[in-house]
Backbone as JSON Lines, residues from 0, in Angstrom:
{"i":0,"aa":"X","n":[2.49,17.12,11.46],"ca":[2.96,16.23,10.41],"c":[3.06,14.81,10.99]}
{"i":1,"aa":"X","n":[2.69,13.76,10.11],"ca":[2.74,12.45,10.47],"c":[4.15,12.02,10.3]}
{"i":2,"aa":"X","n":[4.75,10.71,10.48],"ca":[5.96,10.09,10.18],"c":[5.3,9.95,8.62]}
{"i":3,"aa":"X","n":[3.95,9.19,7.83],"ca":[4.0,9.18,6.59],"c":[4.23,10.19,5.94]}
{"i":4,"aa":"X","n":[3.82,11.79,6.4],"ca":[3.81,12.72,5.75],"c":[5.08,13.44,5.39]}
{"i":5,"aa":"X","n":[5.75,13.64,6.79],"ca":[8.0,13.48,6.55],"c":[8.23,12.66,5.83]}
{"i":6,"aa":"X","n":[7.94,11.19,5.37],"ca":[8.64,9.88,4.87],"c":[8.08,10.5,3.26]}
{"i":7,"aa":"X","n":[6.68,11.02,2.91],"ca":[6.74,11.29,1.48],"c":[7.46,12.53,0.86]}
{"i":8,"aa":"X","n":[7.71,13.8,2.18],"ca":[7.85,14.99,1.81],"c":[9.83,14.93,1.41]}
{"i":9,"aa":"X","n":[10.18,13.81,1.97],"ca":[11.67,13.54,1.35],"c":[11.88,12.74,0.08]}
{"i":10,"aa":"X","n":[10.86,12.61,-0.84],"ca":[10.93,11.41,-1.81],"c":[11.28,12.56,-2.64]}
{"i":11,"aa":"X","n":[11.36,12.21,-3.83],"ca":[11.65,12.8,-5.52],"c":[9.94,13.12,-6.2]}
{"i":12,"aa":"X","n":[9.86,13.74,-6.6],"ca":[8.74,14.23,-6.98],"c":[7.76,12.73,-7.68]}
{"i":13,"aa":"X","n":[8.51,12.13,-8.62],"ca":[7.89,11.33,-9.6],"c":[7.71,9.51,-8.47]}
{"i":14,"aa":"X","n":[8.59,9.58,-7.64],"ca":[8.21,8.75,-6.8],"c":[7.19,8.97,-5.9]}
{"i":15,"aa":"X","n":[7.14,10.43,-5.47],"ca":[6.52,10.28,-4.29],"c":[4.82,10.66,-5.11]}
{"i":16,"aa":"X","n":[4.65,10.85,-6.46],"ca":[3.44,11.24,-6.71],"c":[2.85,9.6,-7.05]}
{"i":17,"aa":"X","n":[3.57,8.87,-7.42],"ca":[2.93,7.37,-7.09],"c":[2.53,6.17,-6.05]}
{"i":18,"aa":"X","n":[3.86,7.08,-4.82],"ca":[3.34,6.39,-3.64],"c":[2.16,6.71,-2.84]}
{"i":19,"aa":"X","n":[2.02,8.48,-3.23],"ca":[0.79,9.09,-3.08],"c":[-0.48,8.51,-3.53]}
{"i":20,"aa":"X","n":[-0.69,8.22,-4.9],"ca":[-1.97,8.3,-5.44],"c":[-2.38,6.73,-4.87]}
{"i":21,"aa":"X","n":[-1.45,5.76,-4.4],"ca":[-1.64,4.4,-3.79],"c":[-2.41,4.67,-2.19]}
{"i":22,"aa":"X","n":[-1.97,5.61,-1.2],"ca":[-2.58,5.96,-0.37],"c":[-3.86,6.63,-0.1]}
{"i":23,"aa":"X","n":[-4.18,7.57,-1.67],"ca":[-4.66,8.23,-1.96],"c":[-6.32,7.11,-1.92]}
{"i":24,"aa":"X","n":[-5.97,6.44,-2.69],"ca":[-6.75,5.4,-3.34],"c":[-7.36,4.75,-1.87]}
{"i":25,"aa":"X","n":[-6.36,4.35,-1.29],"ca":[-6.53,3.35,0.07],"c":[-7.5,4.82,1.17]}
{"i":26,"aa":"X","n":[-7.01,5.97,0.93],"ca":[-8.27,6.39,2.03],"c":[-9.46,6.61,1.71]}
{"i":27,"aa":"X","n":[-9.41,6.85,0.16],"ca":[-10.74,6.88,-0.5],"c":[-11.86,5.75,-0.38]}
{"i":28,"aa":"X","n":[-11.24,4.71,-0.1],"ca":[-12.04,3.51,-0.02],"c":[-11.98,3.19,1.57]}
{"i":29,"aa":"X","n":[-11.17,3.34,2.36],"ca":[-11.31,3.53,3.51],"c":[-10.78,4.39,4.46]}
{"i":30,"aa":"X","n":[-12.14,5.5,4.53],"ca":[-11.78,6.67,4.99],"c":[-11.73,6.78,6.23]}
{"i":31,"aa":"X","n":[-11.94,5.77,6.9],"ca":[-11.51,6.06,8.33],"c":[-10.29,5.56,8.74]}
{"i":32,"aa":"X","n":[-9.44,4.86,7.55],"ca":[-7.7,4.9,7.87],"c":[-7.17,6.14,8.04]}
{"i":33,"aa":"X","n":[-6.05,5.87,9.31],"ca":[-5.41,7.1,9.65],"c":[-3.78,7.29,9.3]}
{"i":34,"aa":"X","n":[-3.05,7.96,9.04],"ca":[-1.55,7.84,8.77],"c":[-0.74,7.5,10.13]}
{"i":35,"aa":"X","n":[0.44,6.62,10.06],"ca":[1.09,5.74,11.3],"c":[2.08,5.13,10.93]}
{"i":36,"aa":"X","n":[2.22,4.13,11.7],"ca":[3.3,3.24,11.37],"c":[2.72,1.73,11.62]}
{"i":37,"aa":"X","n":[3.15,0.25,10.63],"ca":[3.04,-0.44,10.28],"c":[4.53,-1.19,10.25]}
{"i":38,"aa":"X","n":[5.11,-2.25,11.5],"ca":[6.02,-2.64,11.52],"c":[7.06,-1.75,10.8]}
{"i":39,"aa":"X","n":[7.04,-0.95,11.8],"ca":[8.45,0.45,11.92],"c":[8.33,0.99,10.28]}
{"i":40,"aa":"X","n":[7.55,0.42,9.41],"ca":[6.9,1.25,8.32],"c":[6.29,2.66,8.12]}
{"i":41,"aa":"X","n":[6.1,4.0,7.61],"ca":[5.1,4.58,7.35],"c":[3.83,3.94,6.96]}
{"i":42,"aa":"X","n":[2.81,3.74,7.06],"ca":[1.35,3.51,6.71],"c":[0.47,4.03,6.75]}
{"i":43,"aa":"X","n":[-0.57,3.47,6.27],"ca":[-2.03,4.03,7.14],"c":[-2.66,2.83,7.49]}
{"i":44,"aa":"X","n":[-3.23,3.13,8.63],"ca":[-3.6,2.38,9.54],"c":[-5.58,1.92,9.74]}
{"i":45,"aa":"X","n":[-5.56,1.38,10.08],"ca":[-7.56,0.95,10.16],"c":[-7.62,0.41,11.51]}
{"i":46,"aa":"X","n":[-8.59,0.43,12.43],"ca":[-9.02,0.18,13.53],"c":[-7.74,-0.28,13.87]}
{"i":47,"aa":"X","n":[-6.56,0.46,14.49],"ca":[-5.58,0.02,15.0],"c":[-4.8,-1.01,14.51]}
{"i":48,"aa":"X","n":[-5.07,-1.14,13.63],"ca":[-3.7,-2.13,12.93],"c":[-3.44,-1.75,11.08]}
{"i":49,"aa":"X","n":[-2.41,-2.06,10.83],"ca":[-1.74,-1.47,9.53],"c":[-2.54,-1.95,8.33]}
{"i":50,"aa":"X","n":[-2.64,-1.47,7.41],"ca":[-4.05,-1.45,6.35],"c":[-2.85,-1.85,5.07]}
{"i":51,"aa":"X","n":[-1.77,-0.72,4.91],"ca":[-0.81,-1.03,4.31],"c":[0.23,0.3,4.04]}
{"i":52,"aa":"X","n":[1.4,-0.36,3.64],"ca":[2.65,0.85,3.38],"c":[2.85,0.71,2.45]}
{"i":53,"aa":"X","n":[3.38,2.05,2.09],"ca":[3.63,1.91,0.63],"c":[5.37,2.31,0.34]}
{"i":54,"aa":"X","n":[6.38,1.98,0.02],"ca":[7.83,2.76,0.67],"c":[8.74,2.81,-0.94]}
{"i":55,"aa":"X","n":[9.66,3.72,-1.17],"ca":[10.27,3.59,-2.05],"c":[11.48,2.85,-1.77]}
{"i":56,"aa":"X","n":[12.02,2.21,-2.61],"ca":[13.33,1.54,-2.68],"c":[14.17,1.63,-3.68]}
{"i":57,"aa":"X","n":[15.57,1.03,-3.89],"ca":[16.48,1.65,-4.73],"c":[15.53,1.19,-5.82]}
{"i":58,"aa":"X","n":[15.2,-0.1,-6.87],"ca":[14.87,-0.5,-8.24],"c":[13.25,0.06,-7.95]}
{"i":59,"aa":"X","n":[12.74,-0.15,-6.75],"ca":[11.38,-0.09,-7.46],"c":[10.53,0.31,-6.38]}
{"i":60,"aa":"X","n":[9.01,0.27,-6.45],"ca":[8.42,0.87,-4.82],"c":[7.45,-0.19,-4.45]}
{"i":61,"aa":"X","n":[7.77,-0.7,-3.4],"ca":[7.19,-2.16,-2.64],"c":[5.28,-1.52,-1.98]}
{"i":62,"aa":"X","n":[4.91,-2.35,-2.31],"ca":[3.39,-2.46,-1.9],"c":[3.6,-3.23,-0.59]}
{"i":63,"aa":"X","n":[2.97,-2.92,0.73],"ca":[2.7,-3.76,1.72],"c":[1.3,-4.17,2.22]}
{"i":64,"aa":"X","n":[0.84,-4.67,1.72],"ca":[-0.43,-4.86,2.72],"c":[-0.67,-5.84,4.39]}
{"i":65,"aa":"X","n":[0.81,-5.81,4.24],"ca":[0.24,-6.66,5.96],"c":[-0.08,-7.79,5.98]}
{"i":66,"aa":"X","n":[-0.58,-8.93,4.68],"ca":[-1.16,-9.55,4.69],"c":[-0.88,-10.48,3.77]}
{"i":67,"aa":"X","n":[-0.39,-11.56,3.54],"ca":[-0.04,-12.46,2.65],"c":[-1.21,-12.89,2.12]}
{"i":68,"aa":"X","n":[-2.65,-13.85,3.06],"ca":[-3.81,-13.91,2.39],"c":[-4.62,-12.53,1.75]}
{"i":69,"aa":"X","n":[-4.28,-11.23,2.16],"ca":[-5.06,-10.13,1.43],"c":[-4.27,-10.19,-0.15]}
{"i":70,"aa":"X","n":[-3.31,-10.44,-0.26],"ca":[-2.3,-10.41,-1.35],"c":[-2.82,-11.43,-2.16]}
{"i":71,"aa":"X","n":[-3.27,-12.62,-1.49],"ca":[-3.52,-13.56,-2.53],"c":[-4.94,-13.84,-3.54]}
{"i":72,"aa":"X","n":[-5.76,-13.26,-2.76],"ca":[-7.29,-12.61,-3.38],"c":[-6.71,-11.74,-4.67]}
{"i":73,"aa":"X","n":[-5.53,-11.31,-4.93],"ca":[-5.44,-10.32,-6.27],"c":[-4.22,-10.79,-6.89]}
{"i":74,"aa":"X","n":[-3.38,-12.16,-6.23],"ca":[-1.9,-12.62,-6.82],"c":[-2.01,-12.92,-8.23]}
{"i":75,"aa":"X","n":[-3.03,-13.91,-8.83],"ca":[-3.2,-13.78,-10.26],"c":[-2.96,-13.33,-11.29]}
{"i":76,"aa":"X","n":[-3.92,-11.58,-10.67],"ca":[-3.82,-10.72,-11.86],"c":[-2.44,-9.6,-11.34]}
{"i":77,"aa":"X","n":[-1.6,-9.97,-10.57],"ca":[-0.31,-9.3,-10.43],"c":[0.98,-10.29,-11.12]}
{"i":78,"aa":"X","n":[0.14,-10.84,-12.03],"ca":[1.5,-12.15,-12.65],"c":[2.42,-11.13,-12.93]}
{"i":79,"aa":"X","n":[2.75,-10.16,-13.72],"ca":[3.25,-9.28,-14.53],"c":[4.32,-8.36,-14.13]}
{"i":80,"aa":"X","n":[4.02,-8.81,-12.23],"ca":[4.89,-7.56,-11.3],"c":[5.5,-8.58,-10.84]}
{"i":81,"aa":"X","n":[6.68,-8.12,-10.21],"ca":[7.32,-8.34,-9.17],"c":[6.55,-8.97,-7.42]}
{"i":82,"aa":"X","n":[6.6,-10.15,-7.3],"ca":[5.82,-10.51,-5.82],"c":[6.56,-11.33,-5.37]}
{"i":83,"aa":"X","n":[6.34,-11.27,-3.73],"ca":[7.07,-11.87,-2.46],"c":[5.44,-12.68,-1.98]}
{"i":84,"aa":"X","n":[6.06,-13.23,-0.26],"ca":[4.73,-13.03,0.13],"c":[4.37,-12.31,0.41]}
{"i":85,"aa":"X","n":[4.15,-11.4,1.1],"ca":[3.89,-9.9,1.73],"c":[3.9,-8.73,0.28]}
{"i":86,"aa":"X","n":[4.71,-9.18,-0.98],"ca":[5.1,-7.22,-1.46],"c":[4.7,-7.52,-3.06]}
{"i":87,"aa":"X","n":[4.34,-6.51,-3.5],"ca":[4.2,-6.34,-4.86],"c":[5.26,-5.23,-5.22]}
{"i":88,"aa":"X","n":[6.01,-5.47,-5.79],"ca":[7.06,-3.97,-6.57],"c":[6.46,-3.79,-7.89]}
{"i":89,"aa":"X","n":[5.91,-2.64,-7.81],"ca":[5.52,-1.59,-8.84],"c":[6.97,-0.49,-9.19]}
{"i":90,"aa":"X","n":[6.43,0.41,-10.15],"ca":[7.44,1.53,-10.53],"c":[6.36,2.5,-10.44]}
{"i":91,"aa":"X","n":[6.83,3.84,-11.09],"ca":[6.05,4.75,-11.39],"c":[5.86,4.75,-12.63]}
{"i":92,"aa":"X","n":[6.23,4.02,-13.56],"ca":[5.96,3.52,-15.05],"c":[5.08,2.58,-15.09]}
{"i":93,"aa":"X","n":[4.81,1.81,-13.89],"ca":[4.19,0.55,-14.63],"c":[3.79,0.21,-12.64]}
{"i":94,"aa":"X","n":[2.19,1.19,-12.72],"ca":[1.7,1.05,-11.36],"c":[0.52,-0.01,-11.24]}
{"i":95,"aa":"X","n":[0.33,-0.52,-10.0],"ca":[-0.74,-1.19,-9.85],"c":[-2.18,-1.07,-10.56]}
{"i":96,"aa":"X","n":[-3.07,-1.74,-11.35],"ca":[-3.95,-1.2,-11.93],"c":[-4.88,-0.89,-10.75]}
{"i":97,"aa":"X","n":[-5.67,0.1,-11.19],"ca":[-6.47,0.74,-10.19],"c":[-7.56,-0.29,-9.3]}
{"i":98,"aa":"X","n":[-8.29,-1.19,-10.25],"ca":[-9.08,-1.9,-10.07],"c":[-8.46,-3.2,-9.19]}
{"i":99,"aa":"X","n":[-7.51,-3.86,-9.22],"ca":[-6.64,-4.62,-8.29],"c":[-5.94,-4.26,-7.11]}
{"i":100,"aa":"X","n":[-5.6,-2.74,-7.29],"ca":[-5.3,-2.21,-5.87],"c":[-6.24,-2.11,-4.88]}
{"i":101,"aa":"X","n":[-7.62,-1.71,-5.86],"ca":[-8.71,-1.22,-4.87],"c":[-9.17,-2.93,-4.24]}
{"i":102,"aa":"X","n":[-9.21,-4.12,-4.64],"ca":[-9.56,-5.34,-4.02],"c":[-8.86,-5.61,-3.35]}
{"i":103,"aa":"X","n":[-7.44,-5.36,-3.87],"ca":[-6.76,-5.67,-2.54],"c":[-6.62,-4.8,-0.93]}
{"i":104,"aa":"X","n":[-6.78,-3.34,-1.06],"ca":[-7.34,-2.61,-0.06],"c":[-8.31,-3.2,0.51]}
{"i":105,"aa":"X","n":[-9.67,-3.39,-0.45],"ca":[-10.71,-3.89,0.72],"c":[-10.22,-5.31,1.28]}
{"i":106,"aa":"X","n":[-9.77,-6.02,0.96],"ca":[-9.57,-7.56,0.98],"c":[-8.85,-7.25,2.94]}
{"i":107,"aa":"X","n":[-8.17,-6.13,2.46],"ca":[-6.95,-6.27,3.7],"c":[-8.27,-5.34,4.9]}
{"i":108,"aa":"X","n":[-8.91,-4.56,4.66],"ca":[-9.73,-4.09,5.05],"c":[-10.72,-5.37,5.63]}
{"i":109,"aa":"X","n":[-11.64,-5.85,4.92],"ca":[-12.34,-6.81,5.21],"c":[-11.93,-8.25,6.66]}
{"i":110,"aa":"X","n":[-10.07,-7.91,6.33],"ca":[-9.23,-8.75,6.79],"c":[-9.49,-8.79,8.36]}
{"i":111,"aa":"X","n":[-9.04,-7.01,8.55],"ca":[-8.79,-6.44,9.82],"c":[-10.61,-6.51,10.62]}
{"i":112,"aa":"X","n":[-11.32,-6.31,9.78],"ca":[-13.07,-6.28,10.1],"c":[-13.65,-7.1,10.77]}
{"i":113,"aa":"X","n":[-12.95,-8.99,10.35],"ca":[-13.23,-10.21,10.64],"c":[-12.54,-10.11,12.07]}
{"i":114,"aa":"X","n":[-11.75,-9.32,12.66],"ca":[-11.12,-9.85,13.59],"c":[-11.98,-9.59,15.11]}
């Protein structure tokens, strides 16, 4: 078992099936991310550095991508959510659209690639 895999297997069902399908998404598009840690975070990880976490919190569940410029390639069309520099807060009512999560994965992907 990973630390991500303990960190989801203690959530509530309806949380943890949304923090899931966010990771879910992120290995599908990059399948050679591995599960880890990301500044004392659960994550998944890409060529040794954090790709992004996904964590529940009391109001809502924070998006991390690691990356303030990966965040900003998709800040636009996240008018509607909750944003920091670093976090997007989603719910399980009202999740990232599929098509903006997936740019912002590669974006943060592409990120780590350039280096």
């Amino acid at each position: 078992m990973s630390e991500l895999s303990d960190y989801l297997e203690g959530l509530p069902a309806g949380r943890r099936e949304a923090i899931e399908r966010v990771y879910a998404r992120a290995r599908a598009l990059v399948p050679e991310a591995e599960d880890g840690v990301g500044y004392g975070m659960p994550a998944v990880r890409y060529r040794g550095s954090p790709l992004l976490s996904v964590m529940s919190a009391k109001g809502h569940i924070g998006l991390y991508p690691f990356s303030p410029p990966a965040l900003d390639t998709v800040r636009d069309e996240l008018a509607e959510f909750s944003l920091a520099k670093g976090t997007v807060r989603f719910s399980e009512d009202r999740p990232v659209p599929d098509d903006v999560l997936d740019r912002l994965v590669l974006a943060r992907r592409d990120e780590i690639d350039a280096r």
